[in-house]
C-alpha positions as CSV (number, residue, x, y, z in Angstrom):
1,X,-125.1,-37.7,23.2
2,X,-124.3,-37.8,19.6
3,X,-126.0,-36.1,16.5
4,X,-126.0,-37.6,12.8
5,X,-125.7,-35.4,10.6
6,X,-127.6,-36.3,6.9
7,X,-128.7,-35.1,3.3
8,X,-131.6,-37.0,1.7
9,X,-131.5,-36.5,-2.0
10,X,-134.0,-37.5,-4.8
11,X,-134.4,-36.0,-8.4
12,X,-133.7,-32.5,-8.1
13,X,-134.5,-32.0,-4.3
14,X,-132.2,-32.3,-1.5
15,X,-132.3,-31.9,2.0
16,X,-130.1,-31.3,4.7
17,X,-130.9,-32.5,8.5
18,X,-130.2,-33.6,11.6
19,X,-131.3,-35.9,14.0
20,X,-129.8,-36.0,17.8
21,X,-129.7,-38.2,20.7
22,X,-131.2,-42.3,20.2
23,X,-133.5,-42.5,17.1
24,X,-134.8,-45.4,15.5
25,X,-135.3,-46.3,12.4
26,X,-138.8,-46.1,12.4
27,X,-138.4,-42.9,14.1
28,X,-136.0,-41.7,11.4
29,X,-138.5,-42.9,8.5
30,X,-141.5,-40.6,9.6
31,X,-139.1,-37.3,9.8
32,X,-137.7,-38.5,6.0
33,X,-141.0,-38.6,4.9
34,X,-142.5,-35.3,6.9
35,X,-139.5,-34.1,5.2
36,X,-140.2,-34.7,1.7
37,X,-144.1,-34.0,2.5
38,X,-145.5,-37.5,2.3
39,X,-148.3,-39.4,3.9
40,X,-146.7,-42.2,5.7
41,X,-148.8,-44.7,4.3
42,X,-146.6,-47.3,2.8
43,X,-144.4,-49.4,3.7
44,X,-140.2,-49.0,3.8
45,X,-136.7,-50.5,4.3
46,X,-133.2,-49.3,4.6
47,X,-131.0,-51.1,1.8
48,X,-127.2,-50.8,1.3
49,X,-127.5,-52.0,-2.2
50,X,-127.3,-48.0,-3.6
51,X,-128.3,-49.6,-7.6
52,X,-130.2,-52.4,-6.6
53,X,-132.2,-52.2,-3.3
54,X,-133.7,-55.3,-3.6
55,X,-130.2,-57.1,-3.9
56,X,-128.8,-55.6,-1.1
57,X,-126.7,-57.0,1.9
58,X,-128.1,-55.6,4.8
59,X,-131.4,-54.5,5.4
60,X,-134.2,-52.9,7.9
61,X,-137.7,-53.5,7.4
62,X,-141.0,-52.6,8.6
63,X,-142.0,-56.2,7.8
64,X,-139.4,-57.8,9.6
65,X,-140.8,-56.0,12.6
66,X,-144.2,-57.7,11.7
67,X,-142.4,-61.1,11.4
68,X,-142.3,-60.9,7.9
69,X,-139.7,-60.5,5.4
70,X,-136.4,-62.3,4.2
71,X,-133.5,-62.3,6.2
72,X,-133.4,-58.2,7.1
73,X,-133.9,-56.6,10.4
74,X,-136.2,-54.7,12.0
75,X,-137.2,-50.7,12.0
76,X,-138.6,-50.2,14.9
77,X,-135.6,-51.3,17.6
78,X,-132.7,-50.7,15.6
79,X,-131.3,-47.2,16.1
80,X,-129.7,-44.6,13.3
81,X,-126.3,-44.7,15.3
82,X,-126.2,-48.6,15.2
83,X,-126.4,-48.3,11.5
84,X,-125.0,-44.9,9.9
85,X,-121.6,-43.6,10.4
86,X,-120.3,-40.8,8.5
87,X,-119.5,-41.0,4.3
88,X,-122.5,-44.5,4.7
89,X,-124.8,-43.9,2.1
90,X,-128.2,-46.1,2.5
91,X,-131.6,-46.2,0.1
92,X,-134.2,-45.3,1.9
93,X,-136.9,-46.9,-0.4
94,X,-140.6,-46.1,0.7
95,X,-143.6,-47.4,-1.1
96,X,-143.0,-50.7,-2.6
97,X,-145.6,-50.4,-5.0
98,X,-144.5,-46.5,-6.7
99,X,-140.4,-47.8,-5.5
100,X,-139.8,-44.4,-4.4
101,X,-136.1,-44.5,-3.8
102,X,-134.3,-41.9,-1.7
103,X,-130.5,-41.5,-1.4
104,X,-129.6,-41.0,2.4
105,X,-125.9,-39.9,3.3
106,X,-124.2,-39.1,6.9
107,X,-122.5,-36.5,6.3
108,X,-121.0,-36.2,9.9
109,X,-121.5,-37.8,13.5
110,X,-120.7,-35.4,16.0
111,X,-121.3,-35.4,20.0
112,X,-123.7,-33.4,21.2
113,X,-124.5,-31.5,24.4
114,X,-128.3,-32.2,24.1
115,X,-129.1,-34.3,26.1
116,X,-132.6,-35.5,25.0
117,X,-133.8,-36.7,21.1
118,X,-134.3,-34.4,18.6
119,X,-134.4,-33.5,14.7
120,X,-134.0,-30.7,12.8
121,X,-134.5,-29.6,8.9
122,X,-131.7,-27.6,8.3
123,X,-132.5,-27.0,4.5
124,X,-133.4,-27.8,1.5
125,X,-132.7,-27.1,-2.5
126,X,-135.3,-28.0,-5.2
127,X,-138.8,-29.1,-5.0
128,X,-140.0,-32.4,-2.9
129,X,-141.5,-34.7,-5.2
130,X,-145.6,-35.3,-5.4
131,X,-146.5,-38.6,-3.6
132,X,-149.6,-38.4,-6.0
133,X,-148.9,-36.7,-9.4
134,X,-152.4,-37.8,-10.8
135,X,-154.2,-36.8,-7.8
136,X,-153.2,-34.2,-7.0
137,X,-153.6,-32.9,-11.1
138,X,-157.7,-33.7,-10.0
139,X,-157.5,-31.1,-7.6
């Protein structure tokens, strides 16, 4: 098995983890956003386009996976070793509405001798942003 190594960076917060043996997409999207403390409530996509998202090349969807969407491919089947390698650096841009734009980078891809899936938060520097500023101001 192999383990991809990545950092997820956005404002002044970054984070460093790692995911091991086959993980989708989809599966890699709810540890990003359990990562940065979230409600996975949105939908998101993988783009290569690191400036402009929305311009970019290649990439995954949730709504291509509902038969939606414009020429991307899907979350949910597409695996994190089909699609990083190490020094790729991907937005991982969740919440079309509030365009909350992450920068992913593999760091490394190394073999493994786990043999079954698994992730791990190695660490992290700053604070996560707040999904909800205003609400959570209410509070």
């Amino acid at each position: 098995m192999t383990e991809h190594h990545f950092t997820l960076e956005h404002g002044d917060f970054s984070a460093k983890l790692v995911l091991g043996g086959k993980h989708s997409l989809y599966d890699f999207a709810v540890i990003l956003i359990k990562t940065v403390r979230f409600d996975f409530d949105h939908p998101f996509e993988f783009c290569d386009n690191l400036k402009r998202p929305y311009r970019s090349k290649e990439r995954y969807s949730l709504f291509a996976d509902m038969g939606h969407g414009d020429g991307e491919l899907g979350v949910e089947e597409t695996l994190v070793s089909e699609v990083f390698r190490p020094r790729r650096k991907m937005i991982f841009h969740f919440d079309y509405g509030d365009d909350w734009y992450f920068l992913l980078t593999c760091t490394a891809v190394k073999q493994s001798d786990k043999s079954r899936r698994f992730h791990s938060l190695l660490s992290t520097t700053g604070s996560p942003p707040v999904q909800y500023p205003d609400f959570e101001e209410e509070e």
